[in-house]
C-alpha positions, 0 to 999 in steps of 0.5 A: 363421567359427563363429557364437556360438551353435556356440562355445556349443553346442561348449563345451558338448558338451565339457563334457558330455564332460569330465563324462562323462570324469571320471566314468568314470575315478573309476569306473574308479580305484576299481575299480583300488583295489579290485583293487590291495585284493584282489591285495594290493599296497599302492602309493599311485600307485592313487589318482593318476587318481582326483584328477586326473580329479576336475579333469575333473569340475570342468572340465566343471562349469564349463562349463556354467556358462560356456555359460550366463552367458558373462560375463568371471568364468565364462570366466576361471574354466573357462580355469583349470580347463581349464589345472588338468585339462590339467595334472592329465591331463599329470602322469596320463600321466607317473605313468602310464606309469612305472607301465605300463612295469613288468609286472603284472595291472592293466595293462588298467586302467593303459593304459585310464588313459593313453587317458582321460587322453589324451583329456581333455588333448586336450578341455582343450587344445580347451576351452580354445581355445573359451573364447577364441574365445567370449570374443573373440565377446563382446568383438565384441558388447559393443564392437558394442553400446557403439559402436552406443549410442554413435552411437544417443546422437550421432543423439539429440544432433544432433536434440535441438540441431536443434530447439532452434535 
């Protein structure tokens, strides 16, 4: 079983990975612009990766955040924007591979594309794994806690009446 301290430090490789995942496909979008601007081909699908690889860069913002305030708000808030970039990346490979099917120079950019969307569904998809298991670790504690606070009071009461009689 992983310990609480590995589900911390897996999310936040992973997040460091969703930020790194987001960055390179931004870089990787505007590039396609500029040459889809150069071969002059007006087609509005150039900018589609950009925005659905902006939900990785928020995913793997609030990751860290979660990694480290792991309170109840921030894991509900990367669940969600683990479920936003895993459904940005999925309508990414969808428009995608419409656009790959029909031949043209910027294939090498569209497949490379496909491969980082691939992979950022795949780190959401874990991410979000993740976030339940560190959110079930939490809840163990914090019921450990209550219940050991819990009996720690019962100790105190059942002292507190031995010496008053």
């Amino acid at each position: 079983m992983c310990t609480r301290r590995a589900l911390v430090w897996s999310l936040l490789v992973l997040s460091v990975f969703h930020m790194g995942l987001g960055v390179s496909c931004i870089s990787l979008g505007v590039l396609e612009i500029i040459q889809a601007h150069w071969l002059q081909k007006s087609q509005t699908s150039f900018s589609t990766p950009i925005w659905s690889c902006v939900c990785f860069l928020v995913c793997g913002l609030c990751g860290i955040l979660c990694a480290k305030k792991r309170t109840v708000l921030t894991m509900i808030l990367f669940s969600a924007c683990c479920i936003c970039g895993l459904i940005g990346g999925i309508l990414n490979v969808q428009f995608l591979r419409a656009i790959v099917k029909r031949a043209n120079s910027l294939y090498s950019l569209h497949l490379a594309f496909l491969c980082l969307a691939s992979l950022g569904i795949l780190s959401c998809t874990l991410s979000t794994w993740l976030t339940c298991r560190l959110a079930s670790c939490e809840q163990k504690r914090l019921f450990l806690e209550r219940d050991l606070s819990l009996h720690h009071s019962m100790e105190m009461a059942e002292k507190v009446k031995a010496t008053c009689e």
